[in-house]
mmCIF file of the N, C-alpha and C atoms, coordinates in Angstrom:
data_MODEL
# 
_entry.id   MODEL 
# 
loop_
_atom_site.group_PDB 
_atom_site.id 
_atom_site.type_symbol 
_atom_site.label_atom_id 
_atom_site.label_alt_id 
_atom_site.label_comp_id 
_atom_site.label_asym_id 
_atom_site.label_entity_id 
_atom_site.label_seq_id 
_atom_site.pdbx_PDB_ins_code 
_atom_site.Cartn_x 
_atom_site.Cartn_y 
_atom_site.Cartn_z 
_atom_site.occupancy 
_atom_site.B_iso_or_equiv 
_atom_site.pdbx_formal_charge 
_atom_site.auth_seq_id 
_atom_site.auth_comp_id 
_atom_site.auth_asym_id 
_atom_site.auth_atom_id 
_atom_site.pdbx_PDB_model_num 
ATOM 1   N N  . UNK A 1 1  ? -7.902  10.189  -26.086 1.00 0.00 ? 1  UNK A N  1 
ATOM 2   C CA . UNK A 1 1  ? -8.043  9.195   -25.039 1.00 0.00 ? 1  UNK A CA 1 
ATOM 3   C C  . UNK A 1 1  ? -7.063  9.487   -23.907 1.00 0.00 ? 1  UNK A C  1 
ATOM 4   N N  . UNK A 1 2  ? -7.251  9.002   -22.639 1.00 0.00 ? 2  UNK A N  1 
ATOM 5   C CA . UNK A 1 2  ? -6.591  9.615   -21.612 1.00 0.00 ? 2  UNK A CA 1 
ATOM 6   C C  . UNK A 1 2  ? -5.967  7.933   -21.140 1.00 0.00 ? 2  UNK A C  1 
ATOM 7   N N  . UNK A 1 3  ? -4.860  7.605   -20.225 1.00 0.00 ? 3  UNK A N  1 
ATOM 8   C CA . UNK A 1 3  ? -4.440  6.557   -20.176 1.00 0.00 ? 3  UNK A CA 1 
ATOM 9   C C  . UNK A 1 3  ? -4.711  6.225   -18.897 1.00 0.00 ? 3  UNK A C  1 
ATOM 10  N N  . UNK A 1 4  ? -4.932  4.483   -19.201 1.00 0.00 ? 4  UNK A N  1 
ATOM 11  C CA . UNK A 1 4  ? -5.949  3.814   -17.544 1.00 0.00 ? 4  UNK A CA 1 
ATOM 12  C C  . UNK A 1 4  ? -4.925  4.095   -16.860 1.00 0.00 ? 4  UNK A C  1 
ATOM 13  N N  . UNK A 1 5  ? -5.622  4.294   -15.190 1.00 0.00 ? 5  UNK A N  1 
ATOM 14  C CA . UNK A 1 5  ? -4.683  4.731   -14.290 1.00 0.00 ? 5  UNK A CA 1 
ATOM 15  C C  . UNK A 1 5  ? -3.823  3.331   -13.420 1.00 0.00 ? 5  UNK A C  1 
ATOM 16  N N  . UNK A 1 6  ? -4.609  2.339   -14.021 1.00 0.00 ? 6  UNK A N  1 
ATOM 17  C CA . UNK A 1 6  ? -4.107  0.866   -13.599 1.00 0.00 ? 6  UNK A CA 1 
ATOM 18  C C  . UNK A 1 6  ? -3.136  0.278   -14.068 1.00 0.00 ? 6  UNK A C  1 
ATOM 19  N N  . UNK A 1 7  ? -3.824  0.332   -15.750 1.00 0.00 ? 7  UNK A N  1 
ATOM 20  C CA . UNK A 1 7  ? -2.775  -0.687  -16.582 1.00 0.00 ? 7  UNK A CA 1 
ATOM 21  C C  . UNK A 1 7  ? -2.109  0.351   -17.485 1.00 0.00 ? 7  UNK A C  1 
ATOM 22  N N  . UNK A 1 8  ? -1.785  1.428   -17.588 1.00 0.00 ? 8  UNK A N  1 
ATOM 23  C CA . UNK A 1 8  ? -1.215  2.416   -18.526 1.00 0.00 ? 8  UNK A CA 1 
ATOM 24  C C  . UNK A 1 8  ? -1.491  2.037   -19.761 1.00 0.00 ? 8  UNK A C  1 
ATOM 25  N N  . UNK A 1 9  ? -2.658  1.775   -20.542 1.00 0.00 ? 9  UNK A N  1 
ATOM 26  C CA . UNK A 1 9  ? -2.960  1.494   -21.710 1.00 0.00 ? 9  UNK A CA 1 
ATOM 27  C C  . UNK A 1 9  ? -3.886  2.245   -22.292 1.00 0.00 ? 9  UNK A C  1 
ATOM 28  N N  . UNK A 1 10 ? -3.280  3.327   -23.409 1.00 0.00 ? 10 UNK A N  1 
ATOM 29  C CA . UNK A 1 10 ? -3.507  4.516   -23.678 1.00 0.00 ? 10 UNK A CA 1 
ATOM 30  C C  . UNK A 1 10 ? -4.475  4.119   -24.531 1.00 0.00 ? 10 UNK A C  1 
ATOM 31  N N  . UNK A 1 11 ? -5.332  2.858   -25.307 1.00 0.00 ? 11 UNK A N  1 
ATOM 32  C CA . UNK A 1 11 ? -6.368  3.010   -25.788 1.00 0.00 ? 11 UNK A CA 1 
ATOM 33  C C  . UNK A 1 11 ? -7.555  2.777   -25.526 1.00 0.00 ? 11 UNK A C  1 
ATOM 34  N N  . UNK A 1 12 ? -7.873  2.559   -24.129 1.00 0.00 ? 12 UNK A N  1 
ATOM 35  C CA . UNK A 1 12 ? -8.887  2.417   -22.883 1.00 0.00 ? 12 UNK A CA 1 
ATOM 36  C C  . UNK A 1 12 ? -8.957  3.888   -22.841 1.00 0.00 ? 12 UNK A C  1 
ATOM 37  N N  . UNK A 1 13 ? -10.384 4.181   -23.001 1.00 0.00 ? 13 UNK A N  1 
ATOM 38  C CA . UNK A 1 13 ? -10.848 5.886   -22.219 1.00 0.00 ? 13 UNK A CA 1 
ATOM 39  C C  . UNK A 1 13 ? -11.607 5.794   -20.901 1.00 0.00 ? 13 UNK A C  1 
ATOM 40  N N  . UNK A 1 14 ? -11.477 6.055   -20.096 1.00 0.00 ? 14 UNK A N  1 
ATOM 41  C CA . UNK A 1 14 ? -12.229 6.248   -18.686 1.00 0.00 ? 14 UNK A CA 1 
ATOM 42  C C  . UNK A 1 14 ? -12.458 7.742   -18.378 1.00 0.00 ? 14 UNK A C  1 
ATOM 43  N N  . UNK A 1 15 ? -13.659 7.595   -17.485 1.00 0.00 ? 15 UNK A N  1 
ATOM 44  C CA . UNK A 1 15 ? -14.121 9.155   -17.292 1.00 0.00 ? 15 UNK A CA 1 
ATOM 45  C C  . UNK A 1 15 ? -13.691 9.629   -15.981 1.00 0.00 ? 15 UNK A C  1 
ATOM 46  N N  . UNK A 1 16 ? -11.971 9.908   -15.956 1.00 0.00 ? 16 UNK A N  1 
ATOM 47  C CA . UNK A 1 16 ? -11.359 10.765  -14.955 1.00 0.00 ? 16 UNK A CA 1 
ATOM 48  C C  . UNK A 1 16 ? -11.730 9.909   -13.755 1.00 0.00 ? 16 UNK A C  1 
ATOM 49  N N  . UNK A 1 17 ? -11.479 8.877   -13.470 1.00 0.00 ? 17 UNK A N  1 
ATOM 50  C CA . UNK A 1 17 ? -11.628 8.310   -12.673 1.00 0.00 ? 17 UNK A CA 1 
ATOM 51  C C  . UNK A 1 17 ? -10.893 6.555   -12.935 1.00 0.00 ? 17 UNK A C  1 
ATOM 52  N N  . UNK A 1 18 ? -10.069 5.932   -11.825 1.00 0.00 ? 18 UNK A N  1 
ATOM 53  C CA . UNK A 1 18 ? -9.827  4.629   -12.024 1.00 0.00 ? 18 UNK A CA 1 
ATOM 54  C C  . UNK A 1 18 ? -11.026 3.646   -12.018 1.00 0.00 ? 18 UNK A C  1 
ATOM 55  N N  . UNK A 1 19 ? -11.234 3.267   -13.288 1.00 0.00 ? 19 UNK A N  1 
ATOM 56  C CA . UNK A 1 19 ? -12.019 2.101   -13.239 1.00 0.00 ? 19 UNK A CA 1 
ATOM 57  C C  . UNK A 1 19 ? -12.631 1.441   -12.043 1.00 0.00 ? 19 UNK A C  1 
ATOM 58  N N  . UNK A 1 20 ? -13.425 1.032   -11.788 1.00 0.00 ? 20 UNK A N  1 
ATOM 59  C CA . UNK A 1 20 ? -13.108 -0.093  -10.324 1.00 0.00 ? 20 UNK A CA 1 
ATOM 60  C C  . UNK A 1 20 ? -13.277 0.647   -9.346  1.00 0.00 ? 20 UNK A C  1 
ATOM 61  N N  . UNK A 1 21 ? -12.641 1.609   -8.992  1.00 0.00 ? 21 UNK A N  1 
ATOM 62  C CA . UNK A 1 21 ? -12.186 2.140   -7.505  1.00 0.00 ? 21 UNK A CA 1 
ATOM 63  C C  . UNK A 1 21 ? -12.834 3.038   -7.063  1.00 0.00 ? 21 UNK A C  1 
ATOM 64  N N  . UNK A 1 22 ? -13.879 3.721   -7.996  1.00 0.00 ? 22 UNK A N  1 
ATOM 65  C CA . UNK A 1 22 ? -14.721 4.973   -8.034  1.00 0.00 ? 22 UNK A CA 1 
ATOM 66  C C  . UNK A 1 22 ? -13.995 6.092   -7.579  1.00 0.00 ? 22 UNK A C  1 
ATOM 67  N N  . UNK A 1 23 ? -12.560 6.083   -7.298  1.00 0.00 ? 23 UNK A N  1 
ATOM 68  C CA . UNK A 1 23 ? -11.994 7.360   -7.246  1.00 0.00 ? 23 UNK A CA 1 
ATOM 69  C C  . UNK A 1 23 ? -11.190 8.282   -8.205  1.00 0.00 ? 23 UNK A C  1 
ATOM 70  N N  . UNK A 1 24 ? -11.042 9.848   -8.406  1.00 0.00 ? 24 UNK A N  1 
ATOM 71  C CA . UNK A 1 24 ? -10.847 10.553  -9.567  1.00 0.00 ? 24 UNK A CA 1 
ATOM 72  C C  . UNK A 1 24 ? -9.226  9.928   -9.373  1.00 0.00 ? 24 UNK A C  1 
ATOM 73  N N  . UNK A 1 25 ? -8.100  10.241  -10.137 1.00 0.00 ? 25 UNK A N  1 
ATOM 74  C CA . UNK A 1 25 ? -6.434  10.041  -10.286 1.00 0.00 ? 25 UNK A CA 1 
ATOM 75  C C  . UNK A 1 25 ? -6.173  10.318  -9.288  1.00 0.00 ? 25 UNK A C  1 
ATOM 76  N N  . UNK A 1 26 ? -6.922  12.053  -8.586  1.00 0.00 ? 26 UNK A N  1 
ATOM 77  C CA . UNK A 1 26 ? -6.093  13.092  -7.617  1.00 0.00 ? 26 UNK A CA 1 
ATOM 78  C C  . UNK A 1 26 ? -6.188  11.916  -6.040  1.00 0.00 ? 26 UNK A C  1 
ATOM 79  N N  . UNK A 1 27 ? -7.286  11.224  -5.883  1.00 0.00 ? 27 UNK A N  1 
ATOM 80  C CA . UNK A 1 27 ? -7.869  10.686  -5.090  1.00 0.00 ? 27 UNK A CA 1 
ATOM 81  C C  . UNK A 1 27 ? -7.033  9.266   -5.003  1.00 0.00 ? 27 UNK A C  1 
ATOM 82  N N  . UNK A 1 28 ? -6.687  8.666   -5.898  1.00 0.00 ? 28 UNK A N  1 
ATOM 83  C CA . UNK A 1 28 ? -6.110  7.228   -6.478  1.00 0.00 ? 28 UNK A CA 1 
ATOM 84  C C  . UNK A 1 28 ? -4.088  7.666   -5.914  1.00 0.00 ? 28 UNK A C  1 
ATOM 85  N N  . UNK A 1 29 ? -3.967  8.836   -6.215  1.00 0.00 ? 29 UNK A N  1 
ATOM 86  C CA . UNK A 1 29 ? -2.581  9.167   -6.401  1.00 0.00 ? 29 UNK A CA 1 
ATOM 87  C C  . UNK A 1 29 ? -2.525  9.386   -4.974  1.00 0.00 ? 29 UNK A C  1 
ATOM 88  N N  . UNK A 1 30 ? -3.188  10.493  -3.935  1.00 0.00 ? 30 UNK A N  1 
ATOM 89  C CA . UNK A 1 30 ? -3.382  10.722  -2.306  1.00 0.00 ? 30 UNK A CA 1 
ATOM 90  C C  . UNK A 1 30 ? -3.252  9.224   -1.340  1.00 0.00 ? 30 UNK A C  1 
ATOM 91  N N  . UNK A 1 31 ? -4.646  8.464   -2.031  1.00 0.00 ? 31 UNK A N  1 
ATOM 92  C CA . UNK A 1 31 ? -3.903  6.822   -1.332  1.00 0.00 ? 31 UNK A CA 1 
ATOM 93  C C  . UNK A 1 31 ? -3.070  6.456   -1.718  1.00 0.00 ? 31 UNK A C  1 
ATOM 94  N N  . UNK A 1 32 ? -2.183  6.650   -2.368  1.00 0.00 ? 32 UNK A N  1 
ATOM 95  C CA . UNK A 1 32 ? -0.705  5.579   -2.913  1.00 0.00 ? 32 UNK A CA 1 
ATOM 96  C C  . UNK A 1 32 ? 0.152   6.443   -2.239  1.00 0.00 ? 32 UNK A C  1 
ATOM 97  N N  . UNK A 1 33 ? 0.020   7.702   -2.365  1.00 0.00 ? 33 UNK A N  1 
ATOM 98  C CA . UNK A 1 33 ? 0.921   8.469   -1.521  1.00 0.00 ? 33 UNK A CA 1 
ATOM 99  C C  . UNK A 1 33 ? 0.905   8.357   0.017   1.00 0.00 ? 33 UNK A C  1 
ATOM 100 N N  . UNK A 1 34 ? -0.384  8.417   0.754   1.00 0.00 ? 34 UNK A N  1 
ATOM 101 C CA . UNK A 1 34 ? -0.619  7.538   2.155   1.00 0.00 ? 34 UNK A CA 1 
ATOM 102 C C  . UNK A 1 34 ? -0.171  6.644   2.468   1.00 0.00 ? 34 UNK A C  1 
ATOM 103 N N  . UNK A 1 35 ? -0.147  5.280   1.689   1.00 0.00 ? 35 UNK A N  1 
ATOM 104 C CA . UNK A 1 35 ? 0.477   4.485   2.018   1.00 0.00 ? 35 UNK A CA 1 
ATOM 105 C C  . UNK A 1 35 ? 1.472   4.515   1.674   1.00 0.00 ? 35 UNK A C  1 
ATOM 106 N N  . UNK A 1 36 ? 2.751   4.977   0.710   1.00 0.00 ? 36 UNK A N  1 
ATOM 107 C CA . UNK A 1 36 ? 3.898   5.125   0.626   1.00 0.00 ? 36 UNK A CA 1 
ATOM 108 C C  . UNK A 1 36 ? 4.887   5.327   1.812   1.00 0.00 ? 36 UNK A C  1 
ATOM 109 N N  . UNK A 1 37 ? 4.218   7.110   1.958   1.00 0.00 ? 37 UNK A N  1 
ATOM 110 C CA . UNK A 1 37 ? 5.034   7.203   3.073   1.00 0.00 ? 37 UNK A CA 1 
ATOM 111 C C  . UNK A 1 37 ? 5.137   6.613   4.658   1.00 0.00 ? 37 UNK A C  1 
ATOM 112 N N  . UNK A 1 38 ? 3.347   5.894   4.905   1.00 0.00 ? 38 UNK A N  1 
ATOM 113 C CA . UNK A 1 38 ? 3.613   5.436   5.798   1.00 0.00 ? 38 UNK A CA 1 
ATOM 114 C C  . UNK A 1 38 ? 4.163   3.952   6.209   1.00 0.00 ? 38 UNK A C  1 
ATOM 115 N N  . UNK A 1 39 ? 4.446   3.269   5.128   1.00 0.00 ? 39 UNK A N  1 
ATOM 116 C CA . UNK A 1 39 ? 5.128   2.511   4.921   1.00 0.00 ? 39 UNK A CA 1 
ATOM 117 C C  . UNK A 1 39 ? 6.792   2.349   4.808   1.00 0.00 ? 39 UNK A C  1 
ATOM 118 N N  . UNK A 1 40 ? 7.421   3.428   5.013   1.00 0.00 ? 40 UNK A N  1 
ATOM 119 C CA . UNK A 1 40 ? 8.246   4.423   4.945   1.00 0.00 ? 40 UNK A CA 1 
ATOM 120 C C  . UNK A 1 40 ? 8.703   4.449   6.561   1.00 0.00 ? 40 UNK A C  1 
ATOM 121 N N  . UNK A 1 41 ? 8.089   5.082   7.470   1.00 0.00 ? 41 UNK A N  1 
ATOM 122 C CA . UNK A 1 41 ? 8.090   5.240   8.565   1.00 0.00 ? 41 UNK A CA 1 
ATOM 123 C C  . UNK A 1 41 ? 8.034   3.790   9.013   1.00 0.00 ? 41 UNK A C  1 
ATOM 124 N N  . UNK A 1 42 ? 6.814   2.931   9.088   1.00 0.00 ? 42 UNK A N  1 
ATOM 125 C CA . UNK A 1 42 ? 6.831   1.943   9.495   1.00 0.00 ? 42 UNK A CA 1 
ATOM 126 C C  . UNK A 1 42 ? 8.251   0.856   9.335   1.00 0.00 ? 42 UNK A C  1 
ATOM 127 N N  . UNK A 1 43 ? 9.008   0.984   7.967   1.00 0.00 ? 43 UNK A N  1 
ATOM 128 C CA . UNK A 1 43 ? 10.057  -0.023  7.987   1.00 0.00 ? 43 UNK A CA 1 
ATOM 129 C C  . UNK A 1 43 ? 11.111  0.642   8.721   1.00 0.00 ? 43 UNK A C  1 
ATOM 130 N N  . UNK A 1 44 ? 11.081  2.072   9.040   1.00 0.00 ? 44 UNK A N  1 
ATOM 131 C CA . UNK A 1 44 ? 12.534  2.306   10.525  1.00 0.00 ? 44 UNK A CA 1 
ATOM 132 C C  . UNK A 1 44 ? 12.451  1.962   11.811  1.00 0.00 ? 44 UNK A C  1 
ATOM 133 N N  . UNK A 1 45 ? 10.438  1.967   11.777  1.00 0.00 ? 45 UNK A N  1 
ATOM 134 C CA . UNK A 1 45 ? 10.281  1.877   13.111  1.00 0.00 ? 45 UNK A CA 1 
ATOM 135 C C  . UNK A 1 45 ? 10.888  0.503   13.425  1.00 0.00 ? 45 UNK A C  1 
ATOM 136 N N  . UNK A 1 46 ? 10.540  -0.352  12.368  1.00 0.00 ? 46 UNK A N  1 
ATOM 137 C CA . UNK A 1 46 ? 10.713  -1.736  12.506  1.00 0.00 ? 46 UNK A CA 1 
ATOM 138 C C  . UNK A 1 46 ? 11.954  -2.624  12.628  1.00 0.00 ? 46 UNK A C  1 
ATOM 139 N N  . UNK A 1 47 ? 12.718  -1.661  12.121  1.00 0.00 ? 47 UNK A N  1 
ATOM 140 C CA . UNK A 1 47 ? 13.873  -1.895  12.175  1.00 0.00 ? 47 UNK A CA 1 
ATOM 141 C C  . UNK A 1 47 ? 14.891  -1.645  13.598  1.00 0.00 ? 47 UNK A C  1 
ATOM 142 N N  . UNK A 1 48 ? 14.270  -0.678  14.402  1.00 0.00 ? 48 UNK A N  1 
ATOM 143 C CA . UNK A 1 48 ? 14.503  -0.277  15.824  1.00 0.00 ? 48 UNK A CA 1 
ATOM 144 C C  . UNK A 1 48 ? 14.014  -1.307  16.283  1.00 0.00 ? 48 UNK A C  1 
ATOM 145 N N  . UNK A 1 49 ? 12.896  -1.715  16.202  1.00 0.00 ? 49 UNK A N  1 
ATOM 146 C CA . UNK A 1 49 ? 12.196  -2.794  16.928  1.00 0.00 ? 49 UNK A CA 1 
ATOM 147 C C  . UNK A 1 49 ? 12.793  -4.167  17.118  1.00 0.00 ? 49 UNK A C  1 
ATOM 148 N N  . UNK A 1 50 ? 13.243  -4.451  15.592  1.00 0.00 ? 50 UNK A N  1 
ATOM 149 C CA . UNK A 1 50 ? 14.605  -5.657  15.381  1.00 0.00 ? 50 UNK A CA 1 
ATOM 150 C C  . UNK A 1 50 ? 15.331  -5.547  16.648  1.00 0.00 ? 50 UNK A C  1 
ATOM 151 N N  . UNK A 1 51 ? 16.420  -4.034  16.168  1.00 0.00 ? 51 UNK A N  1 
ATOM 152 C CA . UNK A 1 51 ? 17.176  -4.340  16.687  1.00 0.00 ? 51 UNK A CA 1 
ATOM 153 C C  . UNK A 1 51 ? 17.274  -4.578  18.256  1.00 0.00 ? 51 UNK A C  1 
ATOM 154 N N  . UNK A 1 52 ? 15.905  -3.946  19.012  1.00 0.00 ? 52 UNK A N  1 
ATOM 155 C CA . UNK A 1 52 ? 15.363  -4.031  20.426  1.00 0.00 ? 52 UNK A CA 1 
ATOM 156 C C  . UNK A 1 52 ? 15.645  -5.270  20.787  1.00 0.00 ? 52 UNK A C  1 
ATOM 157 N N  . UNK A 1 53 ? 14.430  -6.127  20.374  1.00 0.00 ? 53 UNK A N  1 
ATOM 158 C CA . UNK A 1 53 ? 13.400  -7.508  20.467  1.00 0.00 ? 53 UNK A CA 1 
ATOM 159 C C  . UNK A 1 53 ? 14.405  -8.743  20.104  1.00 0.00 ? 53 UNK A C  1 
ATOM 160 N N  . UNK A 1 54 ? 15.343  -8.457  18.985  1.00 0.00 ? 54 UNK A N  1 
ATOM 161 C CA . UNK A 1 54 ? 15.934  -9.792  18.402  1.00 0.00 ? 54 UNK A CA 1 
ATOM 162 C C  . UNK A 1 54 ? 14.961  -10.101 16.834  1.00 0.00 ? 54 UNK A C  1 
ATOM 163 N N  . UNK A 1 55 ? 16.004  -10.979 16.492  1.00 0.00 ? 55 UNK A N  1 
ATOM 164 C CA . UNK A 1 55 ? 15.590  -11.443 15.261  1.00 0.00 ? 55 UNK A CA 1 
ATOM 165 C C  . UNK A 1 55 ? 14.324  -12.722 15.425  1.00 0.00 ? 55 UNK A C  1 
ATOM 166 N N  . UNK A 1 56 ? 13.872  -13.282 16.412  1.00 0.00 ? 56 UNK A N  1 
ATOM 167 C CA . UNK A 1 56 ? 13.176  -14.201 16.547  1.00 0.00 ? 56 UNK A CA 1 
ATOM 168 C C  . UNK A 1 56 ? 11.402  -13.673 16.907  1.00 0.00 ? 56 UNK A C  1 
ATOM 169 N N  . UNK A 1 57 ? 11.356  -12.721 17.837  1.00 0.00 ? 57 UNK A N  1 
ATOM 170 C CA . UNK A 1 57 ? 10.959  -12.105 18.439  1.00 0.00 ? 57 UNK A CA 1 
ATOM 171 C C  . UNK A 1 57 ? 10.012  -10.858 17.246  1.00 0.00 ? 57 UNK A C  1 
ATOM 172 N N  . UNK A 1 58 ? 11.117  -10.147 16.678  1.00 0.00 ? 58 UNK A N  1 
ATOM 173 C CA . UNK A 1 58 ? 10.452  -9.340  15.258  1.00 0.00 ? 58 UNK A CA 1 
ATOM 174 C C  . UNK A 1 58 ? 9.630   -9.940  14.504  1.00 0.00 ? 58 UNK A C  1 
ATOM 175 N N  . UNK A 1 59 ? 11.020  -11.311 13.937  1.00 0.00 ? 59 UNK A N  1 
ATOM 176 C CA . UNK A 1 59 ? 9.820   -12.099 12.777  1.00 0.00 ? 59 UNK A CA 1 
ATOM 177 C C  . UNK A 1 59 ? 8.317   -12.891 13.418  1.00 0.00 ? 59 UNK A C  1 
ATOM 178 N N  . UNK A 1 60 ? 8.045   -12.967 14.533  1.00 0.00 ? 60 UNK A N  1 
ATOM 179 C CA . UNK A 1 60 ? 7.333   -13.508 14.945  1.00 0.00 ? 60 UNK A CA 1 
ATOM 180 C C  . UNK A 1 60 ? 5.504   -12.560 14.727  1.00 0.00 ? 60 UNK A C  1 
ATOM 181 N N  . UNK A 1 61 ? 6.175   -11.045 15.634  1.00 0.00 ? 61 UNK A N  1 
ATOM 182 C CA . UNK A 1 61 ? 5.131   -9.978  15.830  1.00 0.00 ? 61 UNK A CA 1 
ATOM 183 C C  . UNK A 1 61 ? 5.373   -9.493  14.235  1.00 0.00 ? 61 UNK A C  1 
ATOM 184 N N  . UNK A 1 62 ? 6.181   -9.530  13.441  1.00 0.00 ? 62 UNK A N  1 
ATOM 185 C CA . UNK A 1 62 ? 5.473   -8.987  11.916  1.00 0.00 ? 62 UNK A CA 1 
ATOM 186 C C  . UNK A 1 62 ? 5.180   -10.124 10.714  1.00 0.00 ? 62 UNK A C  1 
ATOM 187 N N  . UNK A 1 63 ? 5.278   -10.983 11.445  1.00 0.00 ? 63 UNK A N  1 
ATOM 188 C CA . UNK A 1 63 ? 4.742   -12.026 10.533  1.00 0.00 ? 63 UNK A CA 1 
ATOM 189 C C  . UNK A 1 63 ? 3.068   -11.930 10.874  1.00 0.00 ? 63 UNK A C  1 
ATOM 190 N N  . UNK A 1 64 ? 2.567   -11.769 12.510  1.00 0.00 ? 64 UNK A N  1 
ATOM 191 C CA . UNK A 1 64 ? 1.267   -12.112 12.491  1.00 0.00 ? 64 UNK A CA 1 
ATOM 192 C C  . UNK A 1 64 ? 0.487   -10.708 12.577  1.00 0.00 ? 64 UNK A C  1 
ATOM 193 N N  . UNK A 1 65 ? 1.334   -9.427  12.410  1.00 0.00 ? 65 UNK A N  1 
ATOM 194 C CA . UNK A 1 65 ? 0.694   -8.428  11.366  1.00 0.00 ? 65 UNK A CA 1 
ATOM 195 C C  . UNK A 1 65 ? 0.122   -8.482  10.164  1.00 0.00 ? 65 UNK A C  1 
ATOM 196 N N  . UNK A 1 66 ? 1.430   -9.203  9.517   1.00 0.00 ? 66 UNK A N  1 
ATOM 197 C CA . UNK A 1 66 ? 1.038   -9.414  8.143   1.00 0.00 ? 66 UNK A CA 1 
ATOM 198 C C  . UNK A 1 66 ? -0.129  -10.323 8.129   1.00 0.00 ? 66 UNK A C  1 
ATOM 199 N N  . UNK A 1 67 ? -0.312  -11.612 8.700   1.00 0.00 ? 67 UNK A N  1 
ATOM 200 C CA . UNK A 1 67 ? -1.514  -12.015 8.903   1.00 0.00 ? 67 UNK A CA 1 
ATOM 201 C C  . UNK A 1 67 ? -2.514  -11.446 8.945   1.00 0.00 ? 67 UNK A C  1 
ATOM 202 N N  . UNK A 1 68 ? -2.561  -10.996 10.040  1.00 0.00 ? 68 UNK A N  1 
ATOM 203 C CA . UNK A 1 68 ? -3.884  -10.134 10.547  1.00 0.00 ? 68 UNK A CA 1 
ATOM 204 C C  . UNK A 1 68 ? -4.327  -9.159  9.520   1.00 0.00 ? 68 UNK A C  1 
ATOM 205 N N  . UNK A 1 69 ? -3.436  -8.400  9.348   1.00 0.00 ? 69 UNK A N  1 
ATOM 206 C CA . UNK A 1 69 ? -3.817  -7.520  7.982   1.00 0.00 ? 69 UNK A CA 1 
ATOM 207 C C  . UNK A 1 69 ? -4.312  -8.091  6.677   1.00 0.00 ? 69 UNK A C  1 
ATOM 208 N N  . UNK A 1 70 ? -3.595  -9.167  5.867   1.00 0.00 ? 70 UNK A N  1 
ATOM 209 C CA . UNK A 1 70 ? -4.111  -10.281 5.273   1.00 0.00 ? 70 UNK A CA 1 
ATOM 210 C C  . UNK A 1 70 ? -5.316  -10.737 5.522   1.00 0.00 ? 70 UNK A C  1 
ATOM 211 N N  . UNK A 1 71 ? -5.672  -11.061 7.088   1.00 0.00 ? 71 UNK A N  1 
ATOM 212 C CA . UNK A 1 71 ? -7.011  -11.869 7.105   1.00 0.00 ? 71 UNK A CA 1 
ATOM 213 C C  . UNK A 1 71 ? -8.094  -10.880 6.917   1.00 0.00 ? 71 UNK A C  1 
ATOM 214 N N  . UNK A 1 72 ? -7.924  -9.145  7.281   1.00 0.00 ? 72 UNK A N  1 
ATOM 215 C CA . UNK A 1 72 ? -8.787  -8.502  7.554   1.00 0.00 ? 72 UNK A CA 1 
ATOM 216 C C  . UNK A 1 72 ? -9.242  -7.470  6.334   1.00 0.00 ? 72 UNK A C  1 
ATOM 217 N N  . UNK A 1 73 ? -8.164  -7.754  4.895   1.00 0.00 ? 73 UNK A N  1 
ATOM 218 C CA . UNK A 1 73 ? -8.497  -7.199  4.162   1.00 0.00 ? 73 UNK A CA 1 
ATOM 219 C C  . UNK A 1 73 ? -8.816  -8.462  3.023   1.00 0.00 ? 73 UNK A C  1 
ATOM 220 N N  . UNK A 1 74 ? -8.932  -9.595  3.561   1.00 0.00 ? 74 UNK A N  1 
ATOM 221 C CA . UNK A 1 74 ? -8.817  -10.645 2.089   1.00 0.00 ? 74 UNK A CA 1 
ATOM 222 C C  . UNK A 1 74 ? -10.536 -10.969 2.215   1.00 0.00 ? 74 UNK A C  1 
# 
C-alpha cells in the first residue's frame, strides 16, 4: 500500500494520484511548492509595503485581499 497524500494513512491505497484532486503526488507536490514560495515573496513584499503605507493603511489593503481571495475561491 502506498500512503494518502492528504491524510498520511498508510492503510488507504490510491492509484498514484491524491484522492479528490485528480492530480499524480509530482503534480500535488509542484502546487504546494508554487504556492510556498510565492507566498514567500509575497510576505517581504508586504512587509516593505507596511513599512511604506503605515500600519493602518496595510491592514486595511490585506485584509480586503484576503477577502477578495476568500470570496473568489469559497
Amino acid at each position: 500500500t502506498k500512503t494518502n497524500c492528504t491524510t498520511g494513512n498508510s492503510s488507504q491505497t490510491f492509484n498514484g494520484s491524491c484522492d479528490g484532486l485528480g492530480m499524480t503526488d509530482a503534480e500535488y507536490n509542484l502546487l504546494y511548492a508554487i504556492y510556498a514560495w510565492t507566498n514567500a515573496v509575497v510576505v517581504i513584499a508586504a512587509g516593505f509595503l507596511i513599512d511604506k503605507l503605515g500600519n493602518r493603511v496595510g491592514v486595511f489593503i490585506f485584509s480586503s485581499l484576503c477577502l477578495l481571495g476568500s470570496s473568489t475561491f469559497a
